[in-house]
C-alpha positions as CSV (number, residue, x, y, z in Angstrom):
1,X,0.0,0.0,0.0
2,X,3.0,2.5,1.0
3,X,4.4,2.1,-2.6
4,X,1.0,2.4,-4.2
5,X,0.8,6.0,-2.7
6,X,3.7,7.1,-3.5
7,X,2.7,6.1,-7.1
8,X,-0.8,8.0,-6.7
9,X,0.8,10.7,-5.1
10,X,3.8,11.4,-7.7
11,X,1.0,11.8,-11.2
12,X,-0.9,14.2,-8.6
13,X,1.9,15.8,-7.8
14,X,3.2,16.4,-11.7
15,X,-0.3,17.2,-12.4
16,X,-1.6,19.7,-10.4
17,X,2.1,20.6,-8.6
18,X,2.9,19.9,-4.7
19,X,1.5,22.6,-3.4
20,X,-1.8,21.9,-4.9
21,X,-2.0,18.3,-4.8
22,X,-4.7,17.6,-2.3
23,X,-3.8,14.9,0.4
24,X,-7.5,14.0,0.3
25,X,-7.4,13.5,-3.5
26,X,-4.3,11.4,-2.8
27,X,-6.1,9.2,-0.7
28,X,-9.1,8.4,-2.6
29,X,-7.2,7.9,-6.4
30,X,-4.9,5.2,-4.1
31,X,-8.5,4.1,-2.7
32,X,-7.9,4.2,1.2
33,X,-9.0,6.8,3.3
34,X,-6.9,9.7,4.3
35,X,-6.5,8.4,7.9
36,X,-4.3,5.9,6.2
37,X,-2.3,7.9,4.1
38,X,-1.7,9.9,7.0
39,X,-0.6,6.4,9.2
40,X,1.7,5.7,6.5
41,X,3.4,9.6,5.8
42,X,1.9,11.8,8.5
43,X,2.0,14.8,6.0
44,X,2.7,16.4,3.1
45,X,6.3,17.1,3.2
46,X,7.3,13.8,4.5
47,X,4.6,12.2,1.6
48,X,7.4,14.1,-0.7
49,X,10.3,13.7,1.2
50,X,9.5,9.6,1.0
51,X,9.0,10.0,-3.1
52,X,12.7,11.8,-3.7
53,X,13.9,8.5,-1.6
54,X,12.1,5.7,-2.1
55,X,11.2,6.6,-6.1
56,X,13.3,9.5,-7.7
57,X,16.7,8.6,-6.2
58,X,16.8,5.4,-6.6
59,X,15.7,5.2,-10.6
60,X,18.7,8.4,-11.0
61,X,21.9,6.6,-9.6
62,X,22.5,4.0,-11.2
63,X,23.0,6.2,-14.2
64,X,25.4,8.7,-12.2
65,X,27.3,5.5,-11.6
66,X,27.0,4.5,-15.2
67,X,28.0,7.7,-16.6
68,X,31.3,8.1,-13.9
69,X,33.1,5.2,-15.7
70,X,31.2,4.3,-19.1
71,X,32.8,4.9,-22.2
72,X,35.5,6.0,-24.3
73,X,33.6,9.1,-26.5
74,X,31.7,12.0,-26.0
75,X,29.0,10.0,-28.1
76,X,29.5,7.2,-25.9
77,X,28.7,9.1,-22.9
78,X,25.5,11.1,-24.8
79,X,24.5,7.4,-26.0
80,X,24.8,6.4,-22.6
81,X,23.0,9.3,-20.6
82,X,20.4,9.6,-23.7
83,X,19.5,5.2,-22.8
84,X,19.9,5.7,-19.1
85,X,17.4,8.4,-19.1
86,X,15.1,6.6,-21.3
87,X,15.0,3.9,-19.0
88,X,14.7,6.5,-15.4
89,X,11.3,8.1,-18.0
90,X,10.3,4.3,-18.5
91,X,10.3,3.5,-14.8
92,X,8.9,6.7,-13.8
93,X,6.6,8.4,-16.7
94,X,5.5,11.3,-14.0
95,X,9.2,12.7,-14.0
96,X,9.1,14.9,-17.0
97,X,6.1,17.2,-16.0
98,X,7.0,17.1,-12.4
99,X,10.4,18.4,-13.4
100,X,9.4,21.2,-15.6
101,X,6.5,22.0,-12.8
102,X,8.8,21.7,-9.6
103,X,12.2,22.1,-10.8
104,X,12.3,24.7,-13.6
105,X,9.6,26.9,-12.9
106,X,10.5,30.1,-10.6
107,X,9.5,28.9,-6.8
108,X,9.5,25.1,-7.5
109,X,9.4,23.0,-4.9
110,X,12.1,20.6,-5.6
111,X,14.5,22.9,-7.0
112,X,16.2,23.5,-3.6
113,X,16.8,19.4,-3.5
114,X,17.8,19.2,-7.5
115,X,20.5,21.2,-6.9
116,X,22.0,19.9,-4.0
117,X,21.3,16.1,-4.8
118,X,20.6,15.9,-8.4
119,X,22.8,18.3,-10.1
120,X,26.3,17.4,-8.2
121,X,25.4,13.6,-8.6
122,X,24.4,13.0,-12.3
123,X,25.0,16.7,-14.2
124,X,28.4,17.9,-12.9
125,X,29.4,14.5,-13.1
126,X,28.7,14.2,-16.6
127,X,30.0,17.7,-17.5
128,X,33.5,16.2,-15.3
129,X,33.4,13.8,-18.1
130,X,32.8,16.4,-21.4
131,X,35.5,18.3,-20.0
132,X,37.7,15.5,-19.7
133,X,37.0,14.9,-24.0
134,X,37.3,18.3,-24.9
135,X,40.6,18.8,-23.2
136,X,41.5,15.6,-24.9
137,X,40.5,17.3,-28.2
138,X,37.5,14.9,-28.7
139,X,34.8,17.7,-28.7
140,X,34.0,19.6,-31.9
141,X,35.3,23.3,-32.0
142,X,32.0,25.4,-30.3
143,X,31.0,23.0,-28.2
144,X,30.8,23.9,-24.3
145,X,31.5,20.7,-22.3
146,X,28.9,22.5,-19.6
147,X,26.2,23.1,-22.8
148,X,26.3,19.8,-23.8
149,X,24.7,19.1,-20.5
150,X,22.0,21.2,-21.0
151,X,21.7,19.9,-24.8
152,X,21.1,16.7,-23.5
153,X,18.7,17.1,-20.9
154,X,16.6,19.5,-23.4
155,X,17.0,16.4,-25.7
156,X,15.6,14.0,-23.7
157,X,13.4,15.1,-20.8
158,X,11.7,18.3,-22.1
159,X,10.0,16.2,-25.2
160,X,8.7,14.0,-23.1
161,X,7.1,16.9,-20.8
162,X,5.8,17.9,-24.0
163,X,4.2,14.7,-25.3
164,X,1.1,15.9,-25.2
165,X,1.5,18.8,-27.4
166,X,3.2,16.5,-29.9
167,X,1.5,14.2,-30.2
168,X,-1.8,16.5,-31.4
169,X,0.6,18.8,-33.5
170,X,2.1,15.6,-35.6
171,X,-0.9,13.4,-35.4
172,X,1.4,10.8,-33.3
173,X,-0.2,8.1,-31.7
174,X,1.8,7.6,-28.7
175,X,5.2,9.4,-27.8
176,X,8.2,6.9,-28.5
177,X,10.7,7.3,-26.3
178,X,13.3,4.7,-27.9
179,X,12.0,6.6,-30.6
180,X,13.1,9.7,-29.1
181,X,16.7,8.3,-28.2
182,X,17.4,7.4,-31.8
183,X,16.7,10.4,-33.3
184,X,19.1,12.5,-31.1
185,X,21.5,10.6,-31.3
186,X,20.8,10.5,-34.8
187,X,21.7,14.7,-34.4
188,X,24.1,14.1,-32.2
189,X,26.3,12.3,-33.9
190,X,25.7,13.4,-37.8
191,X,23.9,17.1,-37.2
192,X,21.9,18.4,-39.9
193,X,23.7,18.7,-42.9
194,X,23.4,16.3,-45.4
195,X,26.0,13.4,-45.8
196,X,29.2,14.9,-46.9
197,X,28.0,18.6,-46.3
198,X,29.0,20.6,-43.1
199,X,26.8,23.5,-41.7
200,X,28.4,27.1,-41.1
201,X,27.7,28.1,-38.0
């Protein structure tokens, strides 16, 4: 039942955000009664506090471990960060809208915890690892080992936050995440010139 709410309680709270996510709500989606909830979390910020520990966490390091030793190329590492997240969105489909909500927007209530828990242990460490290439002289000219961060994330977990909209702008059926993956590593590793051509920047 514990893990059941914490399901319940994680598409409320990338729906409707934290702050507005009604414990009561909660309670009757998971089908118990709020006295229970309450037995199992006692409030709302230990309710959140339990889903950073028991769901987020859990799902984001083993790909901070993955991407501290795996290998050899920058493309490697994108391949590897752009499957590893494709596999965190798998496990936990709620993670894209509750990151834009709670994380990106101005007052978010899981910024504070991003970016002393998240950001160190997954982002710096795979930045650590584009700075490594480009001093090696494996990243193209232009390329900011610290952008290429941000690239990726913007590759990966704000199309999925945006499902929705594509899917009614392109007439897609469902949003492919392997899909998804493919393509930008498609980008990544032959841009958008045709074969043989470069692109001025």
């Amino acid at each position: 039942m514990r893990g059941r709410l914490l399901d319940v309680a994680a598409v409320q709270f990338a729906g409707a955000g934290i702050a507005a996510a009604s414990l009561r709500t909660i309670a009757q989606q998971a089908g118990v009664t709020p006295a229970m909830l309450h037995y199992y979390f006692g409030n709302k910020d230990a309710l959140v506090r339990a889903l950073l520990a028991e769901r987020l966490m859990p799902a984001v390091l083993p790909l901070r471990e993955a991407l501290a030793t795996v290998g050899e190329t920058p493309l490697e590492l994108a391949q590897a960060f752009a499957h590893g997240m494709a596999t965190v969105v798998a496990k936990l489909p709620w993670l894209p809208a509750l990151w834009v909500r709670e994380v990106l927007c101005e007052g978010g209530a899981l910024r504070e915890f991003v970016s002393r828990e998240v950001v160190p242990n997954l982002l710096q460490v795979l930045a650590r690892r584009f700075g490594a290439a480009h001093e090696a002289g494996q990243l193209a000219s232009g390329i900011d080992p610290r952008l290429m961060v941000v690239s990726l994330v913007g590759l990966t977990l704000f199309p999925a936050a945006g499902a929705p909209i594509w899917q009614k702008a392109f007439g897609m059926p469902g949003f492919d995440m392997p899909a998804l993956v493919s393509h930008t590593l498609a980008l990544l590793a032959h841009g958008l010139g045709a074969p043989g051509k470069e692109i001025s920047p």
